[in-house]
TORMAR-608152 format. One record per atom (N, C-alpha, C): residue in three letters; x, y, z. Coordinates in steps of 0.05 Angstrom, whole numbers, plus 5000, padded with zeros to 4 digits. Layout:
ALAXYZ ...
REM end
This chain:
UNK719554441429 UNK716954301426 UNK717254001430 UNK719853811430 UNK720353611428 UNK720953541456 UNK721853681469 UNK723053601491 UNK719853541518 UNK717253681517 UNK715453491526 UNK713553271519 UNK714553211490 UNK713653001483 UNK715752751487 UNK718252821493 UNK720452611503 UNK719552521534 UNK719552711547 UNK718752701578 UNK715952521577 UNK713952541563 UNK711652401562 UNK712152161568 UNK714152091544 UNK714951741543 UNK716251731561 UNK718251851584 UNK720351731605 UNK718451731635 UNK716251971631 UNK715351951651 UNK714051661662 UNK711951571650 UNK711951251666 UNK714251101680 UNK716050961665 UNK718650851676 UNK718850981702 UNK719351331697 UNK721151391719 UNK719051331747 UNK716751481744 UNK714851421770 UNK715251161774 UNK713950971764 UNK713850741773 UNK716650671781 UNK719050611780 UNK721550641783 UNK721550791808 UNK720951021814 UNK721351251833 UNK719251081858 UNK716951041856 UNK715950861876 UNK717250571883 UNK717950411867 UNK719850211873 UNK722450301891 UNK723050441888 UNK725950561904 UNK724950641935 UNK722350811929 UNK722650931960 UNK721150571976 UNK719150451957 UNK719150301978 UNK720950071987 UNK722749941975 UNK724949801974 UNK726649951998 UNK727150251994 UNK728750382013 UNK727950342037 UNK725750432042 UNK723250442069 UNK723750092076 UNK723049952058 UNK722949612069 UNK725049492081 UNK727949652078 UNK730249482095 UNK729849362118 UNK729349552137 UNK728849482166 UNK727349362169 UNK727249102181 UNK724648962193 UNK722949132219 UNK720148992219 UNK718549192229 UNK719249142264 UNK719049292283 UNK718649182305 UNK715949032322 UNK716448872331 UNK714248652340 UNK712648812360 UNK710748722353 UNK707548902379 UNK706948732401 UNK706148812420 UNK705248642436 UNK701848772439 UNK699048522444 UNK698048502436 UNK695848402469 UNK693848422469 UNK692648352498 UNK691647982502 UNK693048022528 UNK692447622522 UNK690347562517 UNK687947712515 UNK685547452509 UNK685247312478 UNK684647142481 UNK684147042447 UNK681847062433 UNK681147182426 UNK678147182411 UNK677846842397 UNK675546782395 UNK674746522384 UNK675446582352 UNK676946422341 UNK678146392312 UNK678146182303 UNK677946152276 UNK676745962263 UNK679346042239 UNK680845772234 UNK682545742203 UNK680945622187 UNK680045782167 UNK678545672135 UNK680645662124 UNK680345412106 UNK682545242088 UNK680945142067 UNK681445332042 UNK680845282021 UNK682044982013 UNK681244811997 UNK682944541985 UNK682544521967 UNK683544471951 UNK682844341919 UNK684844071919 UNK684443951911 UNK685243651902 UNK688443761928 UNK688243651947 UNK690143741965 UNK692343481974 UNK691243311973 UNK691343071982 UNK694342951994 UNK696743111974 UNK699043041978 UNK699843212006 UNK698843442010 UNK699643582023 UNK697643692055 UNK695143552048 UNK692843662073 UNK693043522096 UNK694543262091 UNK695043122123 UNK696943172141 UNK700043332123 UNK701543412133 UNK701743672143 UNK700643832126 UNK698644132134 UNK697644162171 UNK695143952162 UNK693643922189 UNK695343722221 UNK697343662215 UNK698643492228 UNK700643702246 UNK701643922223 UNK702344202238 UNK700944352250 UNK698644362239 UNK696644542257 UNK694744472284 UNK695444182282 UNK694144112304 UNK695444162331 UNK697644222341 UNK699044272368 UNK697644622371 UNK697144782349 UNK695045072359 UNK692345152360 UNK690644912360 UNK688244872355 UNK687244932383 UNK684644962405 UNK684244952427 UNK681645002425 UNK679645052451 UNK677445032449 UNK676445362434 UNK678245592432 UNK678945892421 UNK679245772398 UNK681645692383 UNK681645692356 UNK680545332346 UNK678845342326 UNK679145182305 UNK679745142278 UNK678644922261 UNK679145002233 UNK675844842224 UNK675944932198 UNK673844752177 UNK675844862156 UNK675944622139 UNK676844502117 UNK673944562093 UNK675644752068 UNK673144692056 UNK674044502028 UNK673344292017 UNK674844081996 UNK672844211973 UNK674144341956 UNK672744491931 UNK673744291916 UNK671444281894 UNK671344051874 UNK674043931873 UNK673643751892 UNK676543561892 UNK675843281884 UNK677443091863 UNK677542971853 UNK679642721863 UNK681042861884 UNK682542631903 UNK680542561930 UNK682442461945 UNK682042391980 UNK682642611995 UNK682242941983 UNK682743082002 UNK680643072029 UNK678443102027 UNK675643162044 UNK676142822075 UNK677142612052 UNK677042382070 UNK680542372090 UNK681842542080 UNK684842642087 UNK683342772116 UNK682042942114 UNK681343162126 UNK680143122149 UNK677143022141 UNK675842802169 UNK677342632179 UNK679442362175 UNK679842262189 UNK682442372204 UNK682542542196 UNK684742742213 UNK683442852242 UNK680542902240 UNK678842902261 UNK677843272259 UNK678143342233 UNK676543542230 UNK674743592216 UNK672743802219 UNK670343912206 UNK671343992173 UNK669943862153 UNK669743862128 UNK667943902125 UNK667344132096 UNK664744222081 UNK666644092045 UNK664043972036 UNK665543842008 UNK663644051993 UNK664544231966 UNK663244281954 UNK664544191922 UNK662444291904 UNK662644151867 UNK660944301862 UNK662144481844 UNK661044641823 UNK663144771807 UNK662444541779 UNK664944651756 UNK664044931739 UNK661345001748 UNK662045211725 UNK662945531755 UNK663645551776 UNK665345721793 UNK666745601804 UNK669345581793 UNK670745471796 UNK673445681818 UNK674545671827 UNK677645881848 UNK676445891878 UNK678545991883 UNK679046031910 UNK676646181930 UNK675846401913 UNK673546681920 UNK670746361921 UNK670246331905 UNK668646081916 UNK668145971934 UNK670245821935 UNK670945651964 UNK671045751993 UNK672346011986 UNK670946192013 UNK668646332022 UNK667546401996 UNK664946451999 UNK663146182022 UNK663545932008 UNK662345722007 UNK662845552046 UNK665445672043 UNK666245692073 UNK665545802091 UNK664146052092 UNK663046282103 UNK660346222107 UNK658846192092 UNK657246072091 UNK656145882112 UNK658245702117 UNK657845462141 UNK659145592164 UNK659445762156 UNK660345912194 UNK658546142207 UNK656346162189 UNK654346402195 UNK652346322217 UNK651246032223 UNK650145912245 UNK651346022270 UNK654445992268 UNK655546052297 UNK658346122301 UNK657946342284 UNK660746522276 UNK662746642297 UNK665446572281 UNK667546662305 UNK668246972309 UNK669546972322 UNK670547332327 UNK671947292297 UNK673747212296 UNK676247222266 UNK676647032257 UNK676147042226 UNK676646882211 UNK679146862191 UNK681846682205 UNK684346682183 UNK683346582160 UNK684446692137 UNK684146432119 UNK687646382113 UNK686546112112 UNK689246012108 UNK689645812088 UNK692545732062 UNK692645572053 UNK692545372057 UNK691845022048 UNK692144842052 UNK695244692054 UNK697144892034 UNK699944792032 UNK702144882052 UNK701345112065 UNK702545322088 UNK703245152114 UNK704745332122 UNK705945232155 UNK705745512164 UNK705445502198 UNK706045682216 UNK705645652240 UNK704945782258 UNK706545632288 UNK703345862305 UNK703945712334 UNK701245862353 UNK702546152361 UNK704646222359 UNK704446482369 UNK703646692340 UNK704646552314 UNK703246792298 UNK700046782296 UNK699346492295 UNK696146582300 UNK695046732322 UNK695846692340 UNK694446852368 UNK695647092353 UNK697747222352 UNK697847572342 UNK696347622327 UNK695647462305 UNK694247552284 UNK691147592295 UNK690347362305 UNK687747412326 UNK686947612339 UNK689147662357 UNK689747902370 UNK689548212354 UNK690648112346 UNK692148412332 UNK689548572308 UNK688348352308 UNK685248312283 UNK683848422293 UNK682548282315 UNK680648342340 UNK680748742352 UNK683148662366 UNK684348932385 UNK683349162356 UNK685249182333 UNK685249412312 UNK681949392303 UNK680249142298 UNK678649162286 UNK678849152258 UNK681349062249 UNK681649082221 UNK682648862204 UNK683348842184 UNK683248612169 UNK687048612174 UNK689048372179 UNK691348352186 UNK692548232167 UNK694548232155 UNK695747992140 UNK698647952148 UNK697947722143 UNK701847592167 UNK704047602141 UNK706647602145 UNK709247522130 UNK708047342120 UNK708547312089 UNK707647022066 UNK710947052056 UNK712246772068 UNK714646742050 UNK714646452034 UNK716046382016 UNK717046152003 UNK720046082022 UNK720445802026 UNK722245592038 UNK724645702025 UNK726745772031 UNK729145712028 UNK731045542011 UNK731245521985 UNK732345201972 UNK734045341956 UNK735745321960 UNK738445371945 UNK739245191925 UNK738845001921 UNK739144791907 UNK738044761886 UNK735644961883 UNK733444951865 UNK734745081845 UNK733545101810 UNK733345241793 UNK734545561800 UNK736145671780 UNK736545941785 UNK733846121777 UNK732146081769 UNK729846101759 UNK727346071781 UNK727845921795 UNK726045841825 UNK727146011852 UNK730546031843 UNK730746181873 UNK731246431861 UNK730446591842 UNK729646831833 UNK727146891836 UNK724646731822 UNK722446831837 UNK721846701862 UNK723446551879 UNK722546591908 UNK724846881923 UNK725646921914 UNK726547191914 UNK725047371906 UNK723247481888 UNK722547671878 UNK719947661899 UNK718747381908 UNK715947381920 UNK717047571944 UNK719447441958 UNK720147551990 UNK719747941988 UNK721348031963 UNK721048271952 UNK717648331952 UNK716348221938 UNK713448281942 UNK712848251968 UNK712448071987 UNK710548022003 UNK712148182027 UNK714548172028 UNK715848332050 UNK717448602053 UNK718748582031 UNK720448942025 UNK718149112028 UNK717149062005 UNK715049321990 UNK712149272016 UNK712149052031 UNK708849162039 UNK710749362062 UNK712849312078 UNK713649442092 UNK714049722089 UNK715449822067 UNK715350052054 UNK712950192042 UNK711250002034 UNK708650112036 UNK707350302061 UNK707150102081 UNK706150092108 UNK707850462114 UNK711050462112 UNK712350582119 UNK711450802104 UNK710750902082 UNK709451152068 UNK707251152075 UNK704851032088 UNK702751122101 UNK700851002092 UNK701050712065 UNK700150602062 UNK698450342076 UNK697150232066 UNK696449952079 UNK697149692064 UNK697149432079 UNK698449232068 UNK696649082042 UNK698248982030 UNK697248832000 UNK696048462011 UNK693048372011 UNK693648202013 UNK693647981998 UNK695547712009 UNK697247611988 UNK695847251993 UNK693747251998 UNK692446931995 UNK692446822023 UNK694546842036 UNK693946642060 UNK695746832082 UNK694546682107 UNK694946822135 UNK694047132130 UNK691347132124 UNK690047432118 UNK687147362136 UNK688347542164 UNK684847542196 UNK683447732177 UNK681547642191 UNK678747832180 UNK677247822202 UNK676148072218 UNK674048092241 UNK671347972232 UNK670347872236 UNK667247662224 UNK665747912216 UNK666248142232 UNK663748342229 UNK664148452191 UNK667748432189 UNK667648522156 UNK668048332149 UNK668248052148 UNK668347882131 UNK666347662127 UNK664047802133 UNK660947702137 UNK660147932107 UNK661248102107 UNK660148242087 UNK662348252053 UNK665248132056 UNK666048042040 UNK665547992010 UNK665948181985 UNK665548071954 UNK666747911954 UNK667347541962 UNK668547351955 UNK668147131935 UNK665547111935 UNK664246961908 UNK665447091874 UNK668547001875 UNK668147111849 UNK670947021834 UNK671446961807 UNK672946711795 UNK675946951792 UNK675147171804 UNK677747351797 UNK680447071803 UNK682747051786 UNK684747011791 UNK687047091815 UNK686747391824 UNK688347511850 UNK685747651858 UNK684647461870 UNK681847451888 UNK683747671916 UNK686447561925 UNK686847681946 UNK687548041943 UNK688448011923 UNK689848371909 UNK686348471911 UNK684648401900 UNK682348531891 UNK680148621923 UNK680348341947 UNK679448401973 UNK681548661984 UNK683948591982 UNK684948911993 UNK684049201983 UNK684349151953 UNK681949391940 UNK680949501956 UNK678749251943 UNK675749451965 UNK675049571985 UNK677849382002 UNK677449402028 UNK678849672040 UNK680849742025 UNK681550002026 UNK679950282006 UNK678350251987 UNK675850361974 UNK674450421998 UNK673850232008 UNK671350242026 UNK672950352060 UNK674950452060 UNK676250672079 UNK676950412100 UNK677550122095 UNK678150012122 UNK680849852109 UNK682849932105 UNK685649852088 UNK685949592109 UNK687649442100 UNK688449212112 UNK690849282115 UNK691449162148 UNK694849262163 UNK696948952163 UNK699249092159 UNK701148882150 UNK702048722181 UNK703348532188 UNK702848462216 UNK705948202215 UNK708148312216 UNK710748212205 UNK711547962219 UNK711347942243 UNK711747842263 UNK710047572260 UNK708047572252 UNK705847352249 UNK707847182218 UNK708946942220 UNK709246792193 UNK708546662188 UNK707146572152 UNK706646402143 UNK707746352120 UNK708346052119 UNK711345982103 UNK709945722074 UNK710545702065 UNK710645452040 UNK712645352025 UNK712845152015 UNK714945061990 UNK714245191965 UNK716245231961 UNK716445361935 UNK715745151909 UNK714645171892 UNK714145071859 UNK716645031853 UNK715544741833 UNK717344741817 UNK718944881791 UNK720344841778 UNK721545101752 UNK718145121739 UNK717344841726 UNK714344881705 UNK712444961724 UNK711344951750 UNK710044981768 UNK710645291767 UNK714445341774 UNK713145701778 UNK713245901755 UNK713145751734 UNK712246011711 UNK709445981711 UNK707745841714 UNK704845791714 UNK703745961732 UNK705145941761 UNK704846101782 UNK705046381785 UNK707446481765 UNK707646741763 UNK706446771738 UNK706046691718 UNK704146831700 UNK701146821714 UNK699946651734 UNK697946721735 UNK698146991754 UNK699647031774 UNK698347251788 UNK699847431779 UNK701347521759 UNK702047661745 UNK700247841722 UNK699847651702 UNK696847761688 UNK694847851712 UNK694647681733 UNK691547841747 UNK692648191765 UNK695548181761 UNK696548401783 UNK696248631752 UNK696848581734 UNK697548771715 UNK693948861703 UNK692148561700 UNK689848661688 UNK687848871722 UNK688148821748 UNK688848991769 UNK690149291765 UNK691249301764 UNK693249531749 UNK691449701737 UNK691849571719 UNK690649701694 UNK687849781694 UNK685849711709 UNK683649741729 UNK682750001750 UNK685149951764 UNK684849991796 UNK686350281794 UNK689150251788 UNK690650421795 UNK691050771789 UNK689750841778 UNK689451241760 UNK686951131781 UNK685051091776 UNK682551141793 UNK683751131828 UNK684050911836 UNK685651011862 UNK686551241871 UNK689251311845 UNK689451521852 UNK688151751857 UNK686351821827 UNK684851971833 UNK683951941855 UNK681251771871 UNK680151801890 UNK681251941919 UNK684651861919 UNK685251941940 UNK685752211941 UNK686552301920 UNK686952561920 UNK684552711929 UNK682352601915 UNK679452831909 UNK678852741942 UNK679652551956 UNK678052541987 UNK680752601998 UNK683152671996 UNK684652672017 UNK685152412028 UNK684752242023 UNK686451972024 UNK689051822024 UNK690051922038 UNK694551812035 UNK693951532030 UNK692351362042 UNK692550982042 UNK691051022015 UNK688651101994 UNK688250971976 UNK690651151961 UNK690951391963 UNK693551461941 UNK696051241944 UNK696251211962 UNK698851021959 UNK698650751950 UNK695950651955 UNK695050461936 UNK695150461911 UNK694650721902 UNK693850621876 UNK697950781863 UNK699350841872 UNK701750911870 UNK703650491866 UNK702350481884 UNK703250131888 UNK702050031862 UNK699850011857 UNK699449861839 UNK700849931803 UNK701850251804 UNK702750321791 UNK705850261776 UNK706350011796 UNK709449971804 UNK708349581788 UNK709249601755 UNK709049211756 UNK710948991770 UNK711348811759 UNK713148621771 UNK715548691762 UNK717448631780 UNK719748691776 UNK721848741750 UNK720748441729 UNK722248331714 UNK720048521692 UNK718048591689 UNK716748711670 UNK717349031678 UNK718049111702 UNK718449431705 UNK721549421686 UNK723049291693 UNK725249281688 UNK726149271653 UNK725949101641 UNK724849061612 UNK722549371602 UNK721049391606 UNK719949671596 UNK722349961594 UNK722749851623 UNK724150081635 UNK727650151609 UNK728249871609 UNK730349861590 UNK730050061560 UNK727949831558 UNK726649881520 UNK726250181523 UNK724950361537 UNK725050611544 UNK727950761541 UNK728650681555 UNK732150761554 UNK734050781536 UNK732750521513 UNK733450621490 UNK732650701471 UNK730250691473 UNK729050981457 UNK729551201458 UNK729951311488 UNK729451541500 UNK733551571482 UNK735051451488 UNK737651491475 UNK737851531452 UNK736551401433 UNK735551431414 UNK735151671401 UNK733551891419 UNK731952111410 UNK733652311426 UNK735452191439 UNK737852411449 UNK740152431428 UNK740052201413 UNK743152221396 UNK741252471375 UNK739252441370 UNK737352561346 UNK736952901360 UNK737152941380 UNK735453171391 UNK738353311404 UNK739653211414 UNK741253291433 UNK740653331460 UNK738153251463 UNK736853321493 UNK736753061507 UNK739353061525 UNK739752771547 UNK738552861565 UNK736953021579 UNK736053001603 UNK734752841620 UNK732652661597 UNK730652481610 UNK731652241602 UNK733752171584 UNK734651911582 UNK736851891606 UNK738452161617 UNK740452081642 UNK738052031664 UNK735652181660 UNK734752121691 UNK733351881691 UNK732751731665 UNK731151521675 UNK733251281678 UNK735751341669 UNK738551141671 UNK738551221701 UNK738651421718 UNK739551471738 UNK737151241756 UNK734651301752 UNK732751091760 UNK732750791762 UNK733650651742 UNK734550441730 UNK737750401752 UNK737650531752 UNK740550421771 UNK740650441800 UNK738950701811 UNK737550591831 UNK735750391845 UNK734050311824 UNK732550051833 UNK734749811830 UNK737049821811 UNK738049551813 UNK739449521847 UNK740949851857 UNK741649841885 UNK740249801898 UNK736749811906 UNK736249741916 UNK735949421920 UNK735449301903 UNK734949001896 UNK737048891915 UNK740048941905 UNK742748891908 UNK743048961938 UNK741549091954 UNK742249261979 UNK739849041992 UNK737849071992 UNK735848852002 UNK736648461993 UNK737848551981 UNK738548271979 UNK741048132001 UNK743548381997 UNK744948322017 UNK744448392046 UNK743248422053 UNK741348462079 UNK740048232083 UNK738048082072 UNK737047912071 UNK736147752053 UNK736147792031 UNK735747652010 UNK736247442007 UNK739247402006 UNK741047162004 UNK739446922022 UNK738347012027 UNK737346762042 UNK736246582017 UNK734846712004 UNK732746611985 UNK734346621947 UNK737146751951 UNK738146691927 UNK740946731928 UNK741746551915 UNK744246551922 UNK746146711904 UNK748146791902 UNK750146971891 UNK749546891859 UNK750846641857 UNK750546531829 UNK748546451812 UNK746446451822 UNK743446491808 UNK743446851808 UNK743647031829 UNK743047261815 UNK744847401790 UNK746447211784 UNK747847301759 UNK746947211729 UNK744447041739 UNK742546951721 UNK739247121714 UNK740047411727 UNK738647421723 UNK736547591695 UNK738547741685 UNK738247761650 UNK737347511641 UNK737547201633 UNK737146971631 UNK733247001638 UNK733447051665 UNK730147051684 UNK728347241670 UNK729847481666 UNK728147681648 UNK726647641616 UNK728947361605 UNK728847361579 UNK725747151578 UNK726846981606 UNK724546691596 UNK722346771605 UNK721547101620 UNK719047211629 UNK717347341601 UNK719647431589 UNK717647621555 UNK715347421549 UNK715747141550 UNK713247041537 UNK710847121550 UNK711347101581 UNK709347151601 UNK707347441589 UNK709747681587 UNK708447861586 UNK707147891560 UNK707947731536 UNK706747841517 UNK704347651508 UNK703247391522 UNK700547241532 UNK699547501539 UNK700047741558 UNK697747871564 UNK697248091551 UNK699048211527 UNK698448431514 UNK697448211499 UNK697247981493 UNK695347941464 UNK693547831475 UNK692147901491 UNK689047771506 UNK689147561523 UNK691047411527 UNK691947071535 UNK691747071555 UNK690247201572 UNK690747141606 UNK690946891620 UNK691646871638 UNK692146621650 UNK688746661663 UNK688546321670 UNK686646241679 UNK687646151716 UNK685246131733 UNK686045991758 UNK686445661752 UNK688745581764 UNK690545271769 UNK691645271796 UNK691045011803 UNK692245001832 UNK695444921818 UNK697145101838 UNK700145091836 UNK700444851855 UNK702044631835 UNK703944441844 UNK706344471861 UNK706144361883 UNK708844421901 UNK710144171915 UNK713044121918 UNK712843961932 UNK711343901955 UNK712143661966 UNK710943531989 UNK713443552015 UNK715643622015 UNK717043592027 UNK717543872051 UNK717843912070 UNK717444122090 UNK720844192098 UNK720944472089 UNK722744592103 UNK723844832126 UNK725144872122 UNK725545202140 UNK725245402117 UNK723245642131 UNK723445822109 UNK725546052110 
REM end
């Protein structure tokens, strides 16, 4: 009688665990590059800003060698309190200034953006960060590739390269590369659709004229893929297309990851049994796998549960004699660390180095506060993340 009330408790860990593995597994291989039809549909980069100022002239200074009479941009300067908007125009582009403190985030500002493009709307609309880099051949694919499928695209989102940094910084710019690149690929590769992740995300005007964007959600971008796969038109991952940024600083990226952390988990906790359900009851593989994804937390919180489990579950084996579900969720637990360990030496290393990943028990410990702000109601609020100003290779 004990032995399925033991399985009760191991079963979470292990699923979620068991989805982490196959997509990590699936994610090794990078995707192969598409080729795409030369014409360019007329595209437009929306650039959210908030107090940007350190970073919007250097931004636009990159983007100006892929601009043409096909692509432009408008700048939108959301309640900014610096010289972003006057950064912006005398850079010699189209600015919309808006102020309104009581809607305050990003879903705002695009809304607010959209808005001023309905007069004389483009085929595709990127949105793009104000702090990002990327080059004319990923926009034209993404254009392309938007246009041609008709569907919503999102390009590679990586963090810069800095070895130098905090073992703590080149862990979660490690764990992001893991989010934004292992797992959407392994997603993609189980039949899923891609997660999107804030910036270098096309949108065909025809669905992003009709867009829920007006709204203070925190992972405004997790919540548009939702729907968008709810509403049977999943958003496709598009590898080949990059868009890159500097990474935060150490105080910058716990702020950073607690905010889209609480919004991924209060998401979760939302989205994900209903997903599933739905896909099942319609026959749906992309929302089942959605909501299988969402079932999977962040790394450093799967991991930590997954433990505390493990010793419980041992616990009730020294008491019961029944190891079955404490070896298989140990067996789980050691699979995902090979995977980590296997994607990392493949590529990882780029983004962390040997001697920071031996810090990473340390990374797990200074995350508990994170998680337990959100079991006691504390959610993070939206903050623009501080980053340097300095431009690297990602």
């Amino acid at each position: 009688m004990i032995a399925p009330l033991i399985w009760l408790v191991a079963a979470p860990p292990i699923l979620a665990l068991s989805v982490f593995v196959a997509e990590m597994l699936l994610g090794t291989a990078r995707a192969r590059r598409r080729s795409f039809p030369a014409t360019m549909p007329s595209t437009v980069l929306l650039i959210p800003a908030h107090n940007e100022a350190a970073t919007i002239g250097a931004t636009l200074q990159q983007l100006e060698p892929l601009l043409s009479d096909r692509i432009s941009l408008l700048v939108v300067a959301d309640n900014c309190t610096d010289e972003t908007a006057q950064i912006a125009r005398a850079a010699g582009h189209r600015v919309v200034e808006r102020a309104d403190e009581t809607q305050r985030g990003k879903g705002y500002a695009l809304s607010f953006g959209r808005d001023c493009l309905k007069s004389d709307p483009p085929g595709c609309v990127i949105v793009f960060d104000a702090d990002c880099e990327t080059d004319a051949e990923s926009i034209a694919d993404l254009a392309r590739a938007c246009i041609g499928a008709n569907s919503v695209m999102q390009a590679r989102y990586v963090l810069h390269s800095d070895k130098a940094a905090s073992p703590k910084v080149q862990i979660s710019n490690f764990a992001f590369w893991v989010k934004n690149v292992v797992r959407q690929r392994g997603l993609k590769r189980l039949g899923g659709g891609a997660v999107l992740v804030g910036t270098g995300m096309a949108f065909p005007w025809k669905i992003f004229k009709d867009m829920p964007l007006a709204t203070a959600n925190i992972v405004e971008d997790l919540a548009l893929g939702i729907h968008l796969t709810q509403a049977g038109r999943a958003p496709a991952y598009l590898e080949q297309a990059l868009v890159s940024s500097a990474a935060a600083s150490e105080s910058a990226t716990l702020g950073q990851r607690t905010r889209w952390e609480h919004g991924f988990l209060g998401m979760a906790k939302s989205h994900a049994l209903p997903a599933l359900g739905q896909g099942i009851a319609r026959g749906n593989r992309t929302l089942f796998q959605l909501g299988l994804h969402l079932l999977v937390p962040p790394l450093a919180f799967l991991i930590l549960c997954s433990l505390a489990v493990l010793v419980l579950l041992g616990g009730l084996a020294l008491l019961t004699g029944y190891w079955l579900p404490a070896i298989t969720l140990a067996l789980c637990v050691a699979a995902a660390a090979a995977m980590v360990i296997l994607n990392w030496a493949i590529e990882g290393h780029r983004w962390l180095s040997f001697g920071a990943m031996l810090r990473l028990p340390f990374y797990f410990i200074w995350k508990i506060p994170v998680y337990l702000r959100f079991a006691k109601g504390d959610v993070a609020g939206w903050t623009r993340t501080e980053r340097p100003t300095n431009r690297a290779e990602p």
